[in-house]
N, C-alpha and C positions, 0 to 999 in steps of 0.2 A: 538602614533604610527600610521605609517598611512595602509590601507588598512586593517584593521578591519572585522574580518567578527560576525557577534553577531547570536548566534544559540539560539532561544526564545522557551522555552516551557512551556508549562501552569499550574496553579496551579496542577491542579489534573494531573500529567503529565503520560503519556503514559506508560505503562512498557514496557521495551525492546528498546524504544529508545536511553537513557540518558545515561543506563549502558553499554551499547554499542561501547558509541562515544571515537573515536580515539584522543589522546591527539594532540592537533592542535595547533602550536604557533599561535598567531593571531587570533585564535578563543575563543570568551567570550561565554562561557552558561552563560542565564541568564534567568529568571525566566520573567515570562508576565508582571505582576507588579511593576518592577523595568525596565525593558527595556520598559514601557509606561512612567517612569518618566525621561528619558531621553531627554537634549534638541534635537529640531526637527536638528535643526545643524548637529548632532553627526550622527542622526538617516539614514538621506536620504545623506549624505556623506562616508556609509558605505555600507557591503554588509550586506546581513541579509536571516536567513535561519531558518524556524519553526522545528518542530518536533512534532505537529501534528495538524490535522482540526480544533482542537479546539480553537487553537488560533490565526489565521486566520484573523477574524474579524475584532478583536481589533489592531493588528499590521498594517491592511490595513489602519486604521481610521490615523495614523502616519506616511503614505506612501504621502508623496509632490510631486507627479505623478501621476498626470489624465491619463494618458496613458496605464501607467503598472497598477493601479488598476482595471480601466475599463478591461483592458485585463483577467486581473487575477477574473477578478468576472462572465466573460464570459467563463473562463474553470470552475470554481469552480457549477455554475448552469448548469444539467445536457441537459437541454431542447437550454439554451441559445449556452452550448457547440455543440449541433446537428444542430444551427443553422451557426453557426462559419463556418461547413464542408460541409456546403450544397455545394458553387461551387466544392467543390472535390469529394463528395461523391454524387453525386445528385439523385442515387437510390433510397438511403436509406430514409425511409419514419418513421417518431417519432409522439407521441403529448404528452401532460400532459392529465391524467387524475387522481381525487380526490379519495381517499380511500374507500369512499360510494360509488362512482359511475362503480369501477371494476366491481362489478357483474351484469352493464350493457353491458358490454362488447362484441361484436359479433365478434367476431375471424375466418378466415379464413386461416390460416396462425401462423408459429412459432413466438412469439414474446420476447422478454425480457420486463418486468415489472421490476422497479426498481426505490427506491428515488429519488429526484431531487438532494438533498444533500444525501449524505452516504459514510457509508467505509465500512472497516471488512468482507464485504458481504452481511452485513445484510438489509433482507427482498429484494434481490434481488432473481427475481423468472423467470423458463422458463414456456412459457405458450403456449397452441393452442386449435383449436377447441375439444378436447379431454377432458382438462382439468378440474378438479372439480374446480370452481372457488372457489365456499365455501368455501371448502377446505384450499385455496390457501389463500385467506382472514383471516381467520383463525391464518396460520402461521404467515403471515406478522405481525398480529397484536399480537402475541404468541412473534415475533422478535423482533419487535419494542417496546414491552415493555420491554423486558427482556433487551436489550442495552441500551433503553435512562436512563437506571440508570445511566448509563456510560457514554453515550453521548448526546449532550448537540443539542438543536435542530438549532444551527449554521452547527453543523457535520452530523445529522440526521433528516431528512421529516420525521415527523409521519403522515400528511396527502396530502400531494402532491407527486403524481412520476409521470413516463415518461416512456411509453410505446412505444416501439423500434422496427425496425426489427432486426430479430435472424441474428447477423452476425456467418457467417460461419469459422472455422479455428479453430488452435489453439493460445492459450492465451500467449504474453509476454508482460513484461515489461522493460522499460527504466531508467535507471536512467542519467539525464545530465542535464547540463548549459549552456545558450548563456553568451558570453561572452560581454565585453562594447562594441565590435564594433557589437553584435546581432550575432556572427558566433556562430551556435553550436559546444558541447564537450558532447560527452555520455561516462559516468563516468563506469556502470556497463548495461549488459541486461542481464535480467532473461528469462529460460521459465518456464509457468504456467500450469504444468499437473493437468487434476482433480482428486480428489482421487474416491473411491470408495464411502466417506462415504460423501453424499454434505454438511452435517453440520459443517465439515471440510475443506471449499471451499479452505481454504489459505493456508492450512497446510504446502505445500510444493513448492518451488522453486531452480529451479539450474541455472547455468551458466558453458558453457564451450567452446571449439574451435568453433564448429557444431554452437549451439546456433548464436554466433557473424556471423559467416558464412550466415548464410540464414536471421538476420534479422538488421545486420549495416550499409549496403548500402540503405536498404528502408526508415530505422528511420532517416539515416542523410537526404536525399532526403524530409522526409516530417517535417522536423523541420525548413528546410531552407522555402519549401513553407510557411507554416505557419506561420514562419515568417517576411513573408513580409506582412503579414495583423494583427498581433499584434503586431510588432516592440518592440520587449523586448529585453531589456538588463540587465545584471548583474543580473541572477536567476535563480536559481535550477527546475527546473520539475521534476514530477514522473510520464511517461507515460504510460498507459496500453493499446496494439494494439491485434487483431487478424490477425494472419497469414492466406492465400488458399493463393490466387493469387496473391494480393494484402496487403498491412500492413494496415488495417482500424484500426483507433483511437477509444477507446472504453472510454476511459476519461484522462483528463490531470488532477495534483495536481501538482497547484503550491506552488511557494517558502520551497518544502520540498523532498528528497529523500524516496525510500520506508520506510513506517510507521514502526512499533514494533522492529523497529534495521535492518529492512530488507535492509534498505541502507547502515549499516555498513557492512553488511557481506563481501562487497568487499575487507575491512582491514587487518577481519579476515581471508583471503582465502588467498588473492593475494597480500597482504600488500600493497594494494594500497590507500589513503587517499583520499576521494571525496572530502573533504570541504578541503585539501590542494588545489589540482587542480581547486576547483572553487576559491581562493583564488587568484592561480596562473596564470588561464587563461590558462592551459595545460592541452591536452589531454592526457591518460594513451598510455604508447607507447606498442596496441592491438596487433599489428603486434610480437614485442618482447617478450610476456607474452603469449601468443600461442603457441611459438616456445617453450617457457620452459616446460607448459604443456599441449601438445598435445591432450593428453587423458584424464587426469582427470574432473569429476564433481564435482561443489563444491556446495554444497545446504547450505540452507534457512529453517528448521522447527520449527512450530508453533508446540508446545505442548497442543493443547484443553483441555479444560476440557471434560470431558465426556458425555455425550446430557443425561446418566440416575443416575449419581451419585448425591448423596446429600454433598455438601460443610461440611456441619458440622458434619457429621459422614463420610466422608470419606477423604484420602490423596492420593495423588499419588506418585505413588512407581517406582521413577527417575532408581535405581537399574534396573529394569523389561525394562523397555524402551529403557536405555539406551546399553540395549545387544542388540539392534536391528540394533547398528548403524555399521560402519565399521569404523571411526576416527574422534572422535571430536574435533575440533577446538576451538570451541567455545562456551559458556555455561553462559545462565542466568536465576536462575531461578524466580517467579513471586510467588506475596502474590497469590493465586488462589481462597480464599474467597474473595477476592472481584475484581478481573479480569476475565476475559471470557478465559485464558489461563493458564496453569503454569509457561511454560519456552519455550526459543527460544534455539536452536541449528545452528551452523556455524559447517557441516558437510563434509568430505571429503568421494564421494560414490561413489562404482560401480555403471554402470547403473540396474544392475539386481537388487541389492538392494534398490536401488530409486523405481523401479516395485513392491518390496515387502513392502516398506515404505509407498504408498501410499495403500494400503489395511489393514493401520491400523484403529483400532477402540480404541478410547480411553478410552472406558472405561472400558475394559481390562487391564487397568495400572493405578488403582486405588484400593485401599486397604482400610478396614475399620480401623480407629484409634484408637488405642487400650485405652479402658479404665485404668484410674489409679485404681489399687488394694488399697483398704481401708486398712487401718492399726489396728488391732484389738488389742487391748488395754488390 
């Protein structure tokens, strides 16, 4: 069959991606191990699309294009990516510095601290001349343990990052593909409110009119720039920008849509299929799917686990939570003894309650697990 697209994810695979994914004619999930036994024929004669950092690596090693890899290894390093934007952004001022050497740090100025590799949020830090660095060092390394259980240090720096300036705005992201002639298609945009509680960075994202409104003419504008100095074709992005004036690029991930299912939520919203569309080389018709719903928000929530609960004496109590919402769409929940989350959510919200959502605290919706009663005899 031709025009294949192969959706590759890796052994230990993601929660919330896989359970997620829209049944797609023409799309193979396949596991890392079996899509690197593939002949190279099959492989760079297709489209291909991960499902998450992890396996990245190994898919690139099978990628028969010096062009689109090199490309893709300059968003994928966070230092290499700020040099990418230097003619665009020539303000902005980065370097790498080593995990020992932060607390030499002389700060005049708001900065971002953050991996060179990373997701999730983790050990991504604001910093200025105020700040306890200790402190700050401290955390990262409190983070960065606690994740690399999880993540594998292709996905996560435990001792190099990239200290940035504090770009200004608010936080969204893109989800789209260039297609074979290189024209972009942006599949879904989110935006990125922070919650209340930062150990929560991700918890929540929406999409609706508004949203596309103030950020589809910038993201098409700077996909087209950009690529005319990476020349890619046939490949998914998941881009994260800051809105003020300007849409500044805060990191590209390629060859995957948003992580933990956050790319399917558009199926479940809008029944729109991203990996149809990138299949199909068409874009969603935004114009028509506005006009049906005007007003609604449709969210994206990440169920954490709790930053003070203990795993093996305590459960979270989906009941409790789940009164907080206004209409669920969509529902997965996660093993949470051994992921950093419980469950995602594909929500239908007021805005006032999206207000109220993100001033949750998760560990208010956690309960201890009852023991079993002994049987006396």
């Amino acid at each position: 069959m031709d025009n294949l697209l192969y959706l590759v994810f890796p052994k230990n695979a993601e929660s919330g991606a896989l359970e997620t994914i829209p049944d797609t004619k023409g799309m193979i999930v396949i596991q890392e191990d079996d899509f690197l036994k593939l002949p190279e024929n099959i492989i760079n004669s297709n489209k291909i699309c991960i499902t998450s950092e992890a396996t990245l690596e190994n898919v690139l090693c099978k990628i028969d294009d010096d062009l689109k890899v090199n490309a893709i290894k300059s968003m994928k390093d966070k230092y290499l990516f700020r040099d990418l934007l230097t003619d665009m952004f020539p303000s902005l001022k980065y370097q790498t510095v080593e995990l020992k050497d932060i607390i030499k740090l002389k700060l005049t100025s708001k900065k971002i601290l953050k991996p060179v590799k990373g997701c999730f949020g983790t050990a991504v830090k604001t910093i200025d001349e105020n700040s306890d660095i200790d402190r700050v060092i401290e955390e990262i390394k409190t983070e960065i343990k606690k994740n690399s259980a999880i993540l594998s240090e292709n996905v996560l720096s435990q001792s190099q990052f990239i200290l940035e300036d504090f770009i200004e705005g608010e936080e969204y992201a893109v989800d789209m593909f260039f297609d074979s002639k290189g024209n972009p298609h942006i599949v879904n945009i989110y935006y990125h409110p922070i919650p209340k509680y930062s150990e929560y960075l991700h918890m929540l994202y929406y999409t609706n009119k508004n949203v596309f409104e103030k950020v589809y003419d910038k993201a098409m504008d700077f996909f087209v720039e950009i690529n005319k100095k990476l020349q890619l074709k046939k490949i998914t992005l998941h881009t994260e920008f800051k809105l003020s004036t300007d849409l500044i690029p805060i990191e590209i991930n390629a060859m995957r849509y948003g992580g933990m299912g956050l790319g399917n939520m558009v199926y479940h919203s809008l029944n729109i299929n991203p990996y149809k569309h990138f299949q199909e080389e068409q874009s969603p018709n935004w114009e028509k799917i506005w006009q049906k719903y005007p007003k609604e928000n449709f969210a994206f929530l990440i169920a954490y686990n709790g930053t003070h609960i203990d795993v093996n004496k305590q459960k979270p109590n989906f009941q409790k939570l789940e009164s907080q919402f206004s209409k669920v769409l969509n529902k997965t929940v996660f093993n949470y003894q051994k992921q950093l989350a419980f469950g995602i959510y594909t929500l239908k919200e007021s805005s006032e309650n999206i207000e109220k959502l993100l001033q949750i605290d998760f560990n208010d919706f956690f309960e201890d697990i009852e023991k079993p009663v002994a049987n006396n005899v």
